[in-house]
C-alpha positions in Angstrom: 149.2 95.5 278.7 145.6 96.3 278.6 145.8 98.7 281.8 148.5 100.5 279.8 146.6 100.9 276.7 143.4 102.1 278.9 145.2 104.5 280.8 146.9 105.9 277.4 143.2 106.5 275.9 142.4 107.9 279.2 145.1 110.5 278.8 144.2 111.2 275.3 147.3 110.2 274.5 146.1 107.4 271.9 142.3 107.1 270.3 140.6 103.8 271.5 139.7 101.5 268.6 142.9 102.5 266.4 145.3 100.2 266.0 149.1 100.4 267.6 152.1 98.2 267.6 153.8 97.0 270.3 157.0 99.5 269.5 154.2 102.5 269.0 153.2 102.1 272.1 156.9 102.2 273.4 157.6 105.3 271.8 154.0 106.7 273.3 155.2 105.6 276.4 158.4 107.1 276.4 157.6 110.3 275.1 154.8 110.4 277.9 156.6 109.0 280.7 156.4 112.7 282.6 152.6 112.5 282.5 152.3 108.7 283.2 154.5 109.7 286.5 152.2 112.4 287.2 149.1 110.1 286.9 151.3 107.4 288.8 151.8 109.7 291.9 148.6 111.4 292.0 145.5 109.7 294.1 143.3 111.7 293.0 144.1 111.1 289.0 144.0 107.2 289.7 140.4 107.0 291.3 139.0 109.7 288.4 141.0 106.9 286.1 139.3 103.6 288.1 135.4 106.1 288.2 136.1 106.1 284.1 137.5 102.3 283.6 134.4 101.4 285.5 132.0 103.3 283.4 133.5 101.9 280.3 133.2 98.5 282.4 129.7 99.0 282.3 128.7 100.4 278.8 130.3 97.1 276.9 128.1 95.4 279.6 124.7 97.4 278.7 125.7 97.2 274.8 126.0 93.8 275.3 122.6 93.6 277.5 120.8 95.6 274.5 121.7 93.3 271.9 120.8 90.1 273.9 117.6 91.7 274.1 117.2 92.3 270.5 118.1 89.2 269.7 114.7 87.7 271.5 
C-alpha cells in the first residue's frame, strides 16, 4: 500500500503527512484512475517517480544521520 500512497503524493493528488482512510484512498483512486494509467504506461513518468522515491529515500536517511549526530 505504501507504493500507492507514494505515488499519490507524487501526483499531488494527496499531501504527504495528512492522514487518509483506507476508503479515502479508494475514492482518490478511483477518481484518478485516468492519471494513475497514464503514469502506469509511461517510462518516462515511472523513472522521474523511482529519481524522486529515491531522493525521499535518502533525506529520512540524512535527517536521521543529523540527529544521530546531535545526539553525541
Amino acid at each position: 500500500m505504501s507504493l500507492i500512497i507514494n505515488i499519490l503524493i507524487w501526483l499531488g493528488i494527496i499531501q504527504s503527512g495528512s492522514y487518509y482512510t483506507q476508503e479515502e484512498i479508494s475514492t482518490l483512486l478511483e477518481s484518478n484512475a485516468g492519471t494513475i494509467q497514464q503514469f502506469q504506461n509511461d517510462p518516462v513518468l515511472q523513472n522521474d517517480f523511482e529519481q524522486w522515491q529515491n531522493n525521499q529515500s535518502l533525506q529520512i536517511y540524512n535527517v536521521a544521520e543529523d540527529e544521530e549526530i546531535g545526539n553525541r
